[in-house]
Structures are given as C-alpha cells and as structure tokens.
PQR file of N, CA, C, O and H, with PARSE charges and radii, in Angstrom:
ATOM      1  N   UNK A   1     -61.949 125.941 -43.709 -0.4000 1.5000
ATOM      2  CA  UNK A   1     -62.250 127.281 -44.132 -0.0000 2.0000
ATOM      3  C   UNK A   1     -61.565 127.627 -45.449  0.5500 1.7000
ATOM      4  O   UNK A   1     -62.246 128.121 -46.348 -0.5500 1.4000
ATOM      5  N   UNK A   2     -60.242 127.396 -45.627 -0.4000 1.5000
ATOM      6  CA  UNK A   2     -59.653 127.346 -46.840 -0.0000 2.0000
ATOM      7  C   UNK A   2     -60.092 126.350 -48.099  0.5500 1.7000
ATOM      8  O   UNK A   2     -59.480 126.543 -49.150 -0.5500 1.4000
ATOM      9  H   UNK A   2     -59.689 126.995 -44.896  0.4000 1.0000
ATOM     10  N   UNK A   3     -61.155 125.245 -48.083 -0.4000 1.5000
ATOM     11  CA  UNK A   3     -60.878 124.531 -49.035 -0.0000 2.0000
ATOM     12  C   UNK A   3     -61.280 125.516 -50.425  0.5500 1.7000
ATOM     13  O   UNK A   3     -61.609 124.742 -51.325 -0.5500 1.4000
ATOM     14  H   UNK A   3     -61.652 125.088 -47.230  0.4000 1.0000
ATOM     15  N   UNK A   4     -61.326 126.336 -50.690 -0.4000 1.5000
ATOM     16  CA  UNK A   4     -61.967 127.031 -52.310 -0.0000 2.0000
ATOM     17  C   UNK A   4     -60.715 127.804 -52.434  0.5500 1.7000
ATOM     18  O   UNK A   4     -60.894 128.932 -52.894 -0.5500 1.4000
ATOM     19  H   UNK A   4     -61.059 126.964 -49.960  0.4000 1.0000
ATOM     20  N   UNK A   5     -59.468 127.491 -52.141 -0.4000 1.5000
ATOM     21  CA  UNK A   5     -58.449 128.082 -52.725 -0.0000 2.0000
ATOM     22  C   UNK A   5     -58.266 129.620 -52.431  0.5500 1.7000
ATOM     23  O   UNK A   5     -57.515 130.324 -53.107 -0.5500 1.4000
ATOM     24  H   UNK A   5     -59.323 126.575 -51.767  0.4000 1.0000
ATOM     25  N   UNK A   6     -58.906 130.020 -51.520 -0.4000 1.5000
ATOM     26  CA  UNK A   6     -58.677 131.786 -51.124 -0.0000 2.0000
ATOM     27  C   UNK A   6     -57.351 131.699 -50.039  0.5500 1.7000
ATOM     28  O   UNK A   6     -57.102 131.051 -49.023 -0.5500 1.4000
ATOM     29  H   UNK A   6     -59.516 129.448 -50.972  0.4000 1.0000
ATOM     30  N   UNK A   7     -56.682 132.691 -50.823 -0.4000 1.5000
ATOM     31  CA  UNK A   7     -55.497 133.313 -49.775 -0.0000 2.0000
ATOM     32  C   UNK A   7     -55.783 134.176 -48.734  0.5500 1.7000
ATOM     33  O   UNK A   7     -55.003 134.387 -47.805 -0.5500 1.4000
ATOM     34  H   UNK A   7     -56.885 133.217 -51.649  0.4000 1.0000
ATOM     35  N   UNK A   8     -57.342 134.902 -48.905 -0.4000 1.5000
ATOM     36  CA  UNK A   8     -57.056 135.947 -47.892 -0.0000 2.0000
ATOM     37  C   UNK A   8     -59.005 136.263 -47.650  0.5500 1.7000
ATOM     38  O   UNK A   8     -59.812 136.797 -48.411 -0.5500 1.4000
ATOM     39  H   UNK A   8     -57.976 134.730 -49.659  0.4000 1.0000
ATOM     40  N   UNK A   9     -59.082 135.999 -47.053 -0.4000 1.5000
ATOM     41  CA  UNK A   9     -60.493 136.272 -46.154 -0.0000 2.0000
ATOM     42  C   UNK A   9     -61.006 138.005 -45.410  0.5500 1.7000
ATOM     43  O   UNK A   9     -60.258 138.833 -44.890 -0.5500 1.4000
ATOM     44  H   UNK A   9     -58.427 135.564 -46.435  0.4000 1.0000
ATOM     45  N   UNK A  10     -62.099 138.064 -45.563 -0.4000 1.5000
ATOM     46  CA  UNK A  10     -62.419 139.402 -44.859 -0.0000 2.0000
ATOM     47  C   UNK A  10     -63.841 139.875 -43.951  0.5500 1.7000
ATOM     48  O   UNK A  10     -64.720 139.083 -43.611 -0.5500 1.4000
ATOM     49  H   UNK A  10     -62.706 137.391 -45.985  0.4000 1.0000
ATOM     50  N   UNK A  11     -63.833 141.175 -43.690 -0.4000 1.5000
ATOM     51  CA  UNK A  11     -65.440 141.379 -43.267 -0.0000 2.0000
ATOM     52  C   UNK A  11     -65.113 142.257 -42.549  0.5500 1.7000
ATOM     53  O   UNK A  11     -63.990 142.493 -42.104 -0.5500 1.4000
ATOM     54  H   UNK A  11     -63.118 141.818 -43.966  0.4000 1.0000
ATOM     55  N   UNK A  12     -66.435 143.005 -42.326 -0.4000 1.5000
ATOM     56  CA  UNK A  12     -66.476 144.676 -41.462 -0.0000 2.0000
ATOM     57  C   UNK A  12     -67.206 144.385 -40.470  0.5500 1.7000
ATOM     58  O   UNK A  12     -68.433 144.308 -40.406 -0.5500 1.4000
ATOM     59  H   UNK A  12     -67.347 142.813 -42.688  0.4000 1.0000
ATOM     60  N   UNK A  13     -65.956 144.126 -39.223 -0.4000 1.5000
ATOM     61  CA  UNK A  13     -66.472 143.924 -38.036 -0.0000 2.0000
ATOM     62  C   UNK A  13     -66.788 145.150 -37.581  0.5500 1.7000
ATOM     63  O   UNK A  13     -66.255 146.231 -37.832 -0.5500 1.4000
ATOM     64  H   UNK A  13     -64.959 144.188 -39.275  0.4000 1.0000
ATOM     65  N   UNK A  14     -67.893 144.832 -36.745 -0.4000 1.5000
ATOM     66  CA  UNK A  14     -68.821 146.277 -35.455 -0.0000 2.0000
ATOM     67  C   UNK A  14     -67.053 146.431 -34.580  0.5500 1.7000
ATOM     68  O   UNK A  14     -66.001 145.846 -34.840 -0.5500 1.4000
ATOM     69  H   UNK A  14     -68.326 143.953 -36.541  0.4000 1.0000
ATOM     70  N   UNK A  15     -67.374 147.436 -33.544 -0.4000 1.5000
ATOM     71  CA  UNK A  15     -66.328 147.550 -32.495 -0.0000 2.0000
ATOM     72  C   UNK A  15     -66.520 146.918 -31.779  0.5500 1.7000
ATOM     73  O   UNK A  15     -65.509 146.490 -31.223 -0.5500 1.4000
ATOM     74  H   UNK A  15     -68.228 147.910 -33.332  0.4000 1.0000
ATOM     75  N   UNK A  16     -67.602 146.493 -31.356 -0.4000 1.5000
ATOM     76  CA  UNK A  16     -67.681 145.284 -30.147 -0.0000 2.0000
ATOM     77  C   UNK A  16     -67.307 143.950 -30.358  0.5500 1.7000
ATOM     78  O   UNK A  16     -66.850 143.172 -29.520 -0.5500 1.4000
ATOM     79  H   UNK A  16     -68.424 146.841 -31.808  0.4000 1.0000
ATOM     80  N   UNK A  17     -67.590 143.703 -31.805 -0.4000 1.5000
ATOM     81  CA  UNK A  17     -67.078 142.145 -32.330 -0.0000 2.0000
ATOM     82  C   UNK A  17     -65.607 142.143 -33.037  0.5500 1.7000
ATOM     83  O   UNK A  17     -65.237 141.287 -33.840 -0.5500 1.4000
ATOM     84  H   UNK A  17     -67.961 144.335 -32.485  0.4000 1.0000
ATOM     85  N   UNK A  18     -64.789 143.326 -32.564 -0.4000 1.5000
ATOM     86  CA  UNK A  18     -63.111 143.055 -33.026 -0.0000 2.0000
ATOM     87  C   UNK A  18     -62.339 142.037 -32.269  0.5500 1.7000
ATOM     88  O   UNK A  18     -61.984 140.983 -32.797 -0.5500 1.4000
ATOM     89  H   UNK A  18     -65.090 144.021 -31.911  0.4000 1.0000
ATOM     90  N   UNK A  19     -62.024 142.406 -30.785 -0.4000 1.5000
ATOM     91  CA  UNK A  19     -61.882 140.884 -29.787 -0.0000 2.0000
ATOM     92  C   UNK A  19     -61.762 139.657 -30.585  0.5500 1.7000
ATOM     93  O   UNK A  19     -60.751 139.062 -30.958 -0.5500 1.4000
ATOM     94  H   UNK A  19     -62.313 143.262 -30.356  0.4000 1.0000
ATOM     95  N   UNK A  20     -63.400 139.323 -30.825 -0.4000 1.5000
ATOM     96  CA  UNK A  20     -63.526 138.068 -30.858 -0.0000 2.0000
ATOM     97  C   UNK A  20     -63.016 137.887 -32.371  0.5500 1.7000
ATOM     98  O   UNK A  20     -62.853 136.695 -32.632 -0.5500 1.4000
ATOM     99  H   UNK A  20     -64.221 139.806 -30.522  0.4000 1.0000
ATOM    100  N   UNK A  21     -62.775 138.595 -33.243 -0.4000 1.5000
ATOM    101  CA  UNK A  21     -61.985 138.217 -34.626 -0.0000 2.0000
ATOM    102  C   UNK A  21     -60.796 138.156 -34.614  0.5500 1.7000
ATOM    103  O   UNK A  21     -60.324 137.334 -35.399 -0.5500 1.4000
ATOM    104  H   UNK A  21     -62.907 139.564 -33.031  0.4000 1.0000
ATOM    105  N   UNK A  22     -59.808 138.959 -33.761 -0.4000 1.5000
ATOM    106  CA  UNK A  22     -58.677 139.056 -33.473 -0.0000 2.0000
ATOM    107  C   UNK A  22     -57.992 137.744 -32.963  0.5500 1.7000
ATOM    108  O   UNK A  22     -56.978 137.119 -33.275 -0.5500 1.4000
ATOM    109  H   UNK A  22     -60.191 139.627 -33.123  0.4000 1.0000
ATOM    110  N   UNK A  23     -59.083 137.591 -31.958 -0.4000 1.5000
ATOM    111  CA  UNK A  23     -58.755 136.094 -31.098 -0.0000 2.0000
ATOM    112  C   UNK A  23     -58.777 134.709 -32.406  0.5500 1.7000
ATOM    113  O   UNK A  23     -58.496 133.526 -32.212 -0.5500 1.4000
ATOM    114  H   UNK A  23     -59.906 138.099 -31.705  0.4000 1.0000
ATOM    115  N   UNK A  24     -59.212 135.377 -33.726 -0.4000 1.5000
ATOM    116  CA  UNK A  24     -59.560 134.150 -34.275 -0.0000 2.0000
ATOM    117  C   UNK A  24     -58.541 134.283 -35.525  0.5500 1.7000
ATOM    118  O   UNK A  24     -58.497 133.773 -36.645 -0.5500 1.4000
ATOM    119  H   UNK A  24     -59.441 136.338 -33.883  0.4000 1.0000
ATOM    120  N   UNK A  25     -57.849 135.084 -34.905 -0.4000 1.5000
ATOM    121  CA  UNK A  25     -56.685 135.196 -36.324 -0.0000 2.0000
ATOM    122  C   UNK A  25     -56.623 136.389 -36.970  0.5500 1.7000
ATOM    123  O   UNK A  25     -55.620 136.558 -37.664 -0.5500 1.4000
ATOM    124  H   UNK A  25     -57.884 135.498 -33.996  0.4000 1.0000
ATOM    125  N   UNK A  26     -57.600 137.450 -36.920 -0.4000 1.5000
ATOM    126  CA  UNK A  26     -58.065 138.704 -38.428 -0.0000 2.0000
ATOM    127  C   UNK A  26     -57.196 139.442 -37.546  0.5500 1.7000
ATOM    128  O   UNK A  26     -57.041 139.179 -36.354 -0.5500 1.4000
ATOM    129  H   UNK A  26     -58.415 137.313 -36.357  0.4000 1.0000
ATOM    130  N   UNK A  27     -56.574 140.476 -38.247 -0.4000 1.5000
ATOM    131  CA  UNK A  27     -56.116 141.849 -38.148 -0.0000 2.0000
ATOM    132  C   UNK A  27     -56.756 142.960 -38.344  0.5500 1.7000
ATOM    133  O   UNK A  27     -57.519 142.790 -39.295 -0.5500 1.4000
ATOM    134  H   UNK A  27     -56.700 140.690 -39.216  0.4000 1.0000
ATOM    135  N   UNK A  28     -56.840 144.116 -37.886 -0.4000 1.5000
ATOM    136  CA  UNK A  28     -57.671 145.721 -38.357 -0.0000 2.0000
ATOM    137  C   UNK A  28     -56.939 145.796 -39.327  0.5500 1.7000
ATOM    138  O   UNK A  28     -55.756 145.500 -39.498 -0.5500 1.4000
ATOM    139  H   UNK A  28     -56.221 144.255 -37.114  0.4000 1.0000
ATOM    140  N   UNK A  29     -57.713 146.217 -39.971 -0.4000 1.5000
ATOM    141  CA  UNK A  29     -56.478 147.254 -41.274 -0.0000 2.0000
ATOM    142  C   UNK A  29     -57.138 148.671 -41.308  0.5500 1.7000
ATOM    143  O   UNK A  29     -58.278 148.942 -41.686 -0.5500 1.4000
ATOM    144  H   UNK A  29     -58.674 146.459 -39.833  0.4000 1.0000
ATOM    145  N   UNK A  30     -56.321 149.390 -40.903 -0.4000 1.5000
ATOM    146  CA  UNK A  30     -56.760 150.784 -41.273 -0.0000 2.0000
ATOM    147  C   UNK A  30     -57.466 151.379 -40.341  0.5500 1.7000
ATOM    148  O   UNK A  30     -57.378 150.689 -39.325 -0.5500 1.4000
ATOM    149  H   UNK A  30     -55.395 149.171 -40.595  0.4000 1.0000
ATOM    150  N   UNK A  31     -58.260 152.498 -40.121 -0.4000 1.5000
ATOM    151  CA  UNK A  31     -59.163 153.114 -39.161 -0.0000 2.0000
ATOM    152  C   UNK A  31     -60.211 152.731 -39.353  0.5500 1.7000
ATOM    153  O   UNK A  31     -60.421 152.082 -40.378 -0.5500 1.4000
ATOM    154  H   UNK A  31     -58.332 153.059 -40.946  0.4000 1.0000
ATOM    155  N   UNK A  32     -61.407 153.035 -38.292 -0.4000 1.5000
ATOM    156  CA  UNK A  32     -62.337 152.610 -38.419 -0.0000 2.0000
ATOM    157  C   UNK A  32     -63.360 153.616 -39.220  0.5500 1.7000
ATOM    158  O   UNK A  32     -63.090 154.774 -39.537 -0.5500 1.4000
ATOM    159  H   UNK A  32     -61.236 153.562 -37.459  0.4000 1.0000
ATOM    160  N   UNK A  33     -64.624 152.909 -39.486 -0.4000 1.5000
ATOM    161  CA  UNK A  33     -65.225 153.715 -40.493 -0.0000 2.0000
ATOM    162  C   UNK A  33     -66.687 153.280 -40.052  0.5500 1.7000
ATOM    163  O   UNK A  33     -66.998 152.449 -39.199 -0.5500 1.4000
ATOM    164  H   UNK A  33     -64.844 151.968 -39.229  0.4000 1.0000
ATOM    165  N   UNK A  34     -67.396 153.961 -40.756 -0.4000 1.5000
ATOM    166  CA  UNK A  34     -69.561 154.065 -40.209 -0.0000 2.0000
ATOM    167  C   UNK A  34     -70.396 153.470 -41.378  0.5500 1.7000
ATOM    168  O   UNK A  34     -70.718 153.921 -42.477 -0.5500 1.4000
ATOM    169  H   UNK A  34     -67.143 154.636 -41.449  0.4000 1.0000
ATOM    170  N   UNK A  35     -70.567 152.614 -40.915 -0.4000 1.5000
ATOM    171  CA  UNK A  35     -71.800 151.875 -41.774 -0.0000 2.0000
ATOM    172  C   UNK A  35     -73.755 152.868 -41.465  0.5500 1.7000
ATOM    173  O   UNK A  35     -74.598 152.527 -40.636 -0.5500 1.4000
ATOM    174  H   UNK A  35     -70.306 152.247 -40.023  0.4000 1.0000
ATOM    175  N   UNK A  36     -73.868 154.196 -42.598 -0.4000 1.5000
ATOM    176  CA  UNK A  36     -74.788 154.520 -42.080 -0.0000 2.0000
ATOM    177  C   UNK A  36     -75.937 153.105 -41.342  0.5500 1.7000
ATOM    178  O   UNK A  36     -76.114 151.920 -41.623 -0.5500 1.4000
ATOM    179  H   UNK A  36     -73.183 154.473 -43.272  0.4000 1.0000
ATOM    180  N   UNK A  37     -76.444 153.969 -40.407 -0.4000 1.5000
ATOM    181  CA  UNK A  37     -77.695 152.810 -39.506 -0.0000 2.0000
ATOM    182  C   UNK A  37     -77.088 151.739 -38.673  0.5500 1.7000
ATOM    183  O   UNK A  37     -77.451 151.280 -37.590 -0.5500 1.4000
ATOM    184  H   UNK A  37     -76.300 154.932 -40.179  0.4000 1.0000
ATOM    185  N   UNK A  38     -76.283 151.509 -39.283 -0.4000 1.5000
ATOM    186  CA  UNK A  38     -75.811 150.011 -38.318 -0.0000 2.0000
ATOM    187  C   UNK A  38     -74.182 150.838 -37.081  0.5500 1.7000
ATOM    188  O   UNK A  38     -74.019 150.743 -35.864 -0.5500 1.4000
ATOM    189  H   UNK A  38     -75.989 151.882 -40.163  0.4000 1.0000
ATOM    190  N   UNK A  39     -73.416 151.476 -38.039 -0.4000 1.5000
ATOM    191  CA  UNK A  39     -72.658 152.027 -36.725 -0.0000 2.0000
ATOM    192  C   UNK A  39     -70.686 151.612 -36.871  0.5500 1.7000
ATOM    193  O   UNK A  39     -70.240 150.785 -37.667 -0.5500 1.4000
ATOM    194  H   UNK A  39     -73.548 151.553 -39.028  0.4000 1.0000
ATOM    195  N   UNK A  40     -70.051 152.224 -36.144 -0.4000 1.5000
ATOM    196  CA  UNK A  40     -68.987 151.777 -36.129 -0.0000 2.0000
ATOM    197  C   UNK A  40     -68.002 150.458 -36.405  0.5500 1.7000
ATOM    198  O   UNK A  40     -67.952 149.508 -35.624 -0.5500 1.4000
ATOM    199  H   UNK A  40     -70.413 152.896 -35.498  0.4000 1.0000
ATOM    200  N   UNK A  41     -67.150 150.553 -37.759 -0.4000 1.5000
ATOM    201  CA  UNK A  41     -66.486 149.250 -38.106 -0.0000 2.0000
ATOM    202  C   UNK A  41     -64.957 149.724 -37.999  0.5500 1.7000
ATOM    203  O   UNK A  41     -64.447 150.806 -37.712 -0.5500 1.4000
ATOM    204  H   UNK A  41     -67.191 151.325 -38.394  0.4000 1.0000
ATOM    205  N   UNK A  42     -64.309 148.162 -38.435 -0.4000 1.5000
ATOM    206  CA  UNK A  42     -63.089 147.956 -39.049 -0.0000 2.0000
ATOM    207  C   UNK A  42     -63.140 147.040 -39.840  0.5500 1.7000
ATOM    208  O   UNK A  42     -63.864 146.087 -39.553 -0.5500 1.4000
ATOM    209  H   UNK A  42     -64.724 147.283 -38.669  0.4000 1.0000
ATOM    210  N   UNK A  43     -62.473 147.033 -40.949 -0.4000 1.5000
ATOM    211  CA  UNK A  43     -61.887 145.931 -41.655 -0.0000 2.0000
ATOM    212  C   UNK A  43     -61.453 145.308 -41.129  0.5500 1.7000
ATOM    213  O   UNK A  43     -60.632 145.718 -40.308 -0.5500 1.4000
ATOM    214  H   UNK A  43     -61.885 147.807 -41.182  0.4000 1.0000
ATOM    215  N   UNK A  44     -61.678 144.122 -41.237 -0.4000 1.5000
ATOM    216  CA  UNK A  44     -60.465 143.067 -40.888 -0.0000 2.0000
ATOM    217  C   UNK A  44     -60.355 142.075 -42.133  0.5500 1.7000
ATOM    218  O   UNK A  44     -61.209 141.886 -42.999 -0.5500 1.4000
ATOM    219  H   UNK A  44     -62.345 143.789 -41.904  0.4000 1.0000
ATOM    220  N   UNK A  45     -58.940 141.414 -41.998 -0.4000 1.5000
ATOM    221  CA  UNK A  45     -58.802 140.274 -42.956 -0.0000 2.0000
ATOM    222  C   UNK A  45     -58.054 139.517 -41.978  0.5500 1.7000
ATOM    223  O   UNK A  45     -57.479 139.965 -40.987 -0.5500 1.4000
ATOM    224  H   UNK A  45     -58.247 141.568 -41.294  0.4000 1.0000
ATOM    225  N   UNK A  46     -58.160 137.782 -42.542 -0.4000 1.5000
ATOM    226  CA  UNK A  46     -57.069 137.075 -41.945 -0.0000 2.0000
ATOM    227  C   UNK A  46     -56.640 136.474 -43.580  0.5500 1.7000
ATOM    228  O   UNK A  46     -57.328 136.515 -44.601 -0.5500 1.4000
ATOM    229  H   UNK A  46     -58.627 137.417 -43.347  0.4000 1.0000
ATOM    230  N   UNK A  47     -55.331 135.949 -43.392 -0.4000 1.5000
ATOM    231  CA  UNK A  47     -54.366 135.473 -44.358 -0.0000 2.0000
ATOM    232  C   UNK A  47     -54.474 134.001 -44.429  0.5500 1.7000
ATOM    233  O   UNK A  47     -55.141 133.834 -43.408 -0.5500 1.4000
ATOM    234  H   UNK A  47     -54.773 135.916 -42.563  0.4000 1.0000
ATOM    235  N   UNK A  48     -54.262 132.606 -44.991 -0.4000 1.5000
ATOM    236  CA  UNK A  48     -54.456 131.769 -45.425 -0.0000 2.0000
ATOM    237  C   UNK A  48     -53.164 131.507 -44.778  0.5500 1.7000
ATOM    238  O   UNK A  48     -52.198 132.121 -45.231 -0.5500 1.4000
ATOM    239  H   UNK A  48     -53.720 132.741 -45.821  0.4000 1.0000
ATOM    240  N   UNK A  49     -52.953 130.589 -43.661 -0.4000 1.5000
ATOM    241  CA  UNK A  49     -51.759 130.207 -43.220 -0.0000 2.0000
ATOM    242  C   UNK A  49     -50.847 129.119 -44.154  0.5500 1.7000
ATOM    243  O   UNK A  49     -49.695 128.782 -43.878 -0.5500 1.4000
ATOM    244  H   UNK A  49     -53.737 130.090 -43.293  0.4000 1.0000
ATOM    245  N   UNK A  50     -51.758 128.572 -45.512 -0.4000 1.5000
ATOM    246  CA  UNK A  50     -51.085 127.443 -46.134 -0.0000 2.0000
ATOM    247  C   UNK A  50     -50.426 127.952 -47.390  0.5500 1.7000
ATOM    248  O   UNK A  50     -49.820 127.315 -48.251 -0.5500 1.4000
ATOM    249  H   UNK A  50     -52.694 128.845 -45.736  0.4000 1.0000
ATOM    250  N   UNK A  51     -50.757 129.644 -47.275 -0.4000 1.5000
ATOM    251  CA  UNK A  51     -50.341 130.380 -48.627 -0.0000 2.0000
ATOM    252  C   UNK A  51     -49.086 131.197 -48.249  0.5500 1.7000
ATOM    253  O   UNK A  51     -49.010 131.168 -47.020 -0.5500 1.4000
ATOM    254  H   UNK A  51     -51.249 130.161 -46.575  0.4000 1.0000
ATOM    255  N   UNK A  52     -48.375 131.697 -48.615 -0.4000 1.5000
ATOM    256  CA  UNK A  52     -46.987 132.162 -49.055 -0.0000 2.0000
ATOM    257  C   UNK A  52     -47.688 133.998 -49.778  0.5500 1.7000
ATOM    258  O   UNK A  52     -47.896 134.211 -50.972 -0.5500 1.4000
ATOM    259  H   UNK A  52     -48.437 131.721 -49.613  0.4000 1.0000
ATOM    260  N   UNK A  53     -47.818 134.613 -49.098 -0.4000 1.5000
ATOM    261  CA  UNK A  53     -48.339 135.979 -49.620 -0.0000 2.0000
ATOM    262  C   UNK A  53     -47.383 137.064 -49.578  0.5500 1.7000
ATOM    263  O   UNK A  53     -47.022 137.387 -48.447 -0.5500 1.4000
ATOM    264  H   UNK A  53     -47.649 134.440 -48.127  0.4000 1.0000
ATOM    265  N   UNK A  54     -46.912 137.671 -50.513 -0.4000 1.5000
ATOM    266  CA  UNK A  54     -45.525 138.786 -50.652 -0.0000 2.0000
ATOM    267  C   UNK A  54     -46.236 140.192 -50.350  0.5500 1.7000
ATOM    268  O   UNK A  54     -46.837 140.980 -51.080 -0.5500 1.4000
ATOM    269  H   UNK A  54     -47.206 137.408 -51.433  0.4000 1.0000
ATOM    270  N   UNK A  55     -45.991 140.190 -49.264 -0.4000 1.5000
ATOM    271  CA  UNK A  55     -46.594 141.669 -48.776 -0.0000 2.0000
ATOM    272  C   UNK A  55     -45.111 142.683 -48.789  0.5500 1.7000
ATOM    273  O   UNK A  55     -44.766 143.444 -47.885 -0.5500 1.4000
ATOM    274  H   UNK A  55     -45.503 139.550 -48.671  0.4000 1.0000
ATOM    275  N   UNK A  56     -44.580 142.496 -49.745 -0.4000 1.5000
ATOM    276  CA  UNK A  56     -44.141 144.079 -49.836 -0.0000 2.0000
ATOM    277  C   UNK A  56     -44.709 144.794 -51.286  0.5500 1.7000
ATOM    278  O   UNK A  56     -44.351 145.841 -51.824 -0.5500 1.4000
ATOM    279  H   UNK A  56     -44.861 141.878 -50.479  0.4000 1.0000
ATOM    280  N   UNK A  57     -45.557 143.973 -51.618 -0.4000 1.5000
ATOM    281  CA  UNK A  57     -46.425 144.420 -52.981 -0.0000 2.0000
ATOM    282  C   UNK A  57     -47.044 145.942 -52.776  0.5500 1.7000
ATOM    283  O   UNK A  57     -47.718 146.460 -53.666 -0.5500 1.4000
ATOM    284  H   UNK A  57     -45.849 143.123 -51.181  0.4000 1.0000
TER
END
C-alpha cells in the first residue's frame, strides 16, 4: 500500500463502514459531516507505519 512514497492515506467513510476502517488501522478525525445524497461521514486517515510523522506540527 505504501510503495508511492505517501506518509499518510485517507477517505470519507459512511457510518456504517467506520468499524471496518478502524479495524484496518484509520482513525476519525473530527466530527462527522453529510455528503448531500449519499449521507453521513467521517474522515478518516491512517499514517504510514514506515514514516516518522511530527504531529505536534
């Protein structure tokens, strides 16, 4: 999944498909929010376990 050099991955999971992203590593960030027509999200990202990322930025 990492080979193109990205530190940090993402996507606006539905509420029903958070579980299964969570289980796969991603975190929520933030509250959730409405995709008119399609319906309730969250952000999620997961982090690049081979990268070194300074999160007090």
């Amino acid at each position: 999944m990492w080979k193109h050099g990205a530190n940090i991955i993402w996507c606006n999971a539905r509420i029903v498909a958070v579980g299964f992203y969570e289980k796969h590593g991603y975190r929520k960030v933030g509250k959730s929010f409405v995709i008119p027509g399609i319906g309730e999200h969250y952000l999620m990202t997961k982090l690049n376990p081979n990268e070194k990322v300074d999160q007090d930025s």
